[in-house]
Residue, then its C-alpha position, 0 to 999 in steps of 0.5 A: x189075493x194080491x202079491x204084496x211082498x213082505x222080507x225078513x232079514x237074518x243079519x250075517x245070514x240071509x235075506x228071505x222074501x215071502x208073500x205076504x198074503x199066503x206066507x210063501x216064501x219066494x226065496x232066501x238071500x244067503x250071504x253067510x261064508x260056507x265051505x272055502x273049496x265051494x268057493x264061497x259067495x252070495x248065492x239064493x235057495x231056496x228059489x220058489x214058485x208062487x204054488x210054494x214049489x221049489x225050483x233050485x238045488x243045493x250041494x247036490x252030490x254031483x256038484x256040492x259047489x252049485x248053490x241054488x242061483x249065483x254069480x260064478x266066475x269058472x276061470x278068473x285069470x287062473x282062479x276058480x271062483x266057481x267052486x270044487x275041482x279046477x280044470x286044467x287042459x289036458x288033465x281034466x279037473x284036478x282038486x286045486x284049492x289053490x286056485x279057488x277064491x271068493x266073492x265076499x259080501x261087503x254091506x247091503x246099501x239097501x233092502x226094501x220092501x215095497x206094495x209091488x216088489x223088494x230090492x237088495x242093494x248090495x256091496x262085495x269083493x271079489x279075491x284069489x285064493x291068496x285073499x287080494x282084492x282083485x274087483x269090487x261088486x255093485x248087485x242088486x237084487x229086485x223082486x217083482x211083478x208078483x202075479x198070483x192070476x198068471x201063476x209066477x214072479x219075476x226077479x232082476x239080478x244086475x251085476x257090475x264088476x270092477x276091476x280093482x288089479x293093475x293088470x286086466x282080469x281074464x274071464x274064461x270058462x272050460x270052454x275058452x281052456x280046452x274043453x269042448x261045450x263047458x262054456x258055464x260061467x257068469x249067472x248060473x241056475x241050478x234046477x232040482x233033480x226031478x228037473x233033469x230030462x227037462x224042456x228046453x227051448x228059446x224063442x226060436x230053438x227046442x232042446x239041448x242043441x242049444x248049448x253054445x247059441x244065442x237067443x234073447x231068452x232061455x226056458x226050462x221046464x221041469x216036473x216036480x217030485x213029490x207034488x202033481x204038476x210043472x214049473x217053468x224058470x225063464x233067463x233072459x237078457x236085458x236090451x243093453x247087454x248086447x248078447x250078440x256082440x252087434x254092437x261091440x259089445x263081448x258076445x254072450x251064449x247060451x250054457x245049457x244043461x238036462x242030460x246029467x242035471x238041469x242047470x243054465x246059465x247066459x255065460x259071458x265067456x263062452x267061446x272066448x275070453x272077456x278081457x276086463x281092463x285096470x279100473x273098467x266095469x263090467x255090467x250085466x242084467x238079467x231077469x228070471x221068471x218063475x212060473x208054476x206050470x209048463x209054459x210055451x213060447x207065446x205065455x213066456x213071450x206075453x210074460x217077458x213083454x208085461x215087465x218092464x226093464 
């Protein structure tokens, strides 16, 4: 069996990657608008493993605005382009459509399939409520390193933002306004309820404490309902992203969640603001693992160093 991919697009809907030989499909890529108050943008579910299993949720009750996995901007110069209720210090989250906007999907500039993987090229604008242009999106979407031995796949999500305002774009979070540990913005992942109550660890770290810190890589594992056995989702930094600032770069934590959900997310405005200036780019790589089974440290770290960046 091999891991030759195969896509069908949806034109105004979505984009789905399947294997070719089994026929599971390893994720949806869906761009259509949805409802405005989730702050509508991009956003993939659902997101499988190579056994079939699903490892995203969908408008989950608790949070209808998380979608699977996307790219989030919680606080945007005083914008919500998160989704639902916007907080506000000192009076919690408050139903404020007025502060929610959008990422927009402008064209795709690429999708292919290939014998070793599939790449999305695609175009977006990011907006206020009011519906300005406030930044331009180049993101690419690549799947690879499909590996039916090892039980999992890989997926790259590069992300650079240009800021298209005459003044410069704030990105914050709840943290960077007042409350306390809510540092969740930039790549979110959202896991399937049976994952909460999860594994969580980095390289050198074990469990929710890791909220707010830094580390290469983040890993969670989670046990399926409805079927026997685990799946692991690995997040991890590509080299240039300087996560921890060494460089002069703005730093990047950890926002990590298996209490009331299983979510995470590298965010880039943890414990501070990222200023983005008039004309100036902001550019993230990231890359997913998806694995069947409850992986260690040692098979993540082996996994990570066979995919080249």
């Amino acid at each position: 069996m091999t891991g030759k991919p195969a896509l069908v697009h949806r034109h105004g809907e979505d984009v789905r990657v399947r294997v070719a030989d089994t026929g599971v499909e390893l994720l949806r890529y869906v761009y259509r608008a949805e409802a405005a108050w989730e702050a509508p943008k991009p956003y993939i579910h659902p997101l499988r493993t190579l056994a079939g299993r699903i490892v995203t949720d969908y408008r989950p009750n608790d949070h209808r605005w998380h979608k699977g996995l996307q790219m989030t901007a919680s606080h945007l110069s005083g914008q919500n382009l998160w989704g639902g209720n916007s907080y506000v210090h000192g009076e919690g989250y408050q139903p404020l459509p007025e502060r929610v906007g959008s990422m927009a999907h402008a064209g795709f500039d690429e999708i292919s399939a290939r014998e070793d993987g599939v790449t999305l090229a695609e175009r977006l604008t990011w907006h206020p409520y009011t519906g300005e242009l406030w930044a331009d999106e180049v993101r690419r979407v690549e799947v690879h390193d499909i590996d039916p031995a090892a039980g999992s796949w890989a997926l790259t999500w590069s992300s650079a933002v240009t800021n298209r305002r005459t003044e410069p774009l704030r990105f914050g979070s709840p943290a960077t306004h007042g409350r306390a540990g809510a540092g969740y913005t930039g790549l979110f992942w959202r896991g399937p309820r049976a994952f909460r109550g999860g594994r969580v660890f980095s390289a050198d770290g074990e469990g929710p404490g890791l909220m707010g810190r830094q580390s290469d890589w983040l890993a969670y594992t989670g046990e399926h309902d409805g079927f026997d056995g685990h799946a692991t989702v690995v997040m991890a930094h590509a080299p240039e992203n300087d996560h921890t600032g060494a460089h002069g770069e703005h730093p990047a934590h950890w926002f990590v969640r298996n209490d009331s959900y299983a979510g995470m997310a590298p965010s880039f405005a943890f414990h501070e603001e990222l200023v983005l200036d008039p004309g100036r780019t902001l550019t993230r790589r990231y890359r997913v693992l998806v694995a069947d089974g409850a992986w260690d440290r040692d098979r993540i770290e082996e996994a990570l160093g066979r995919t080249a960046w």
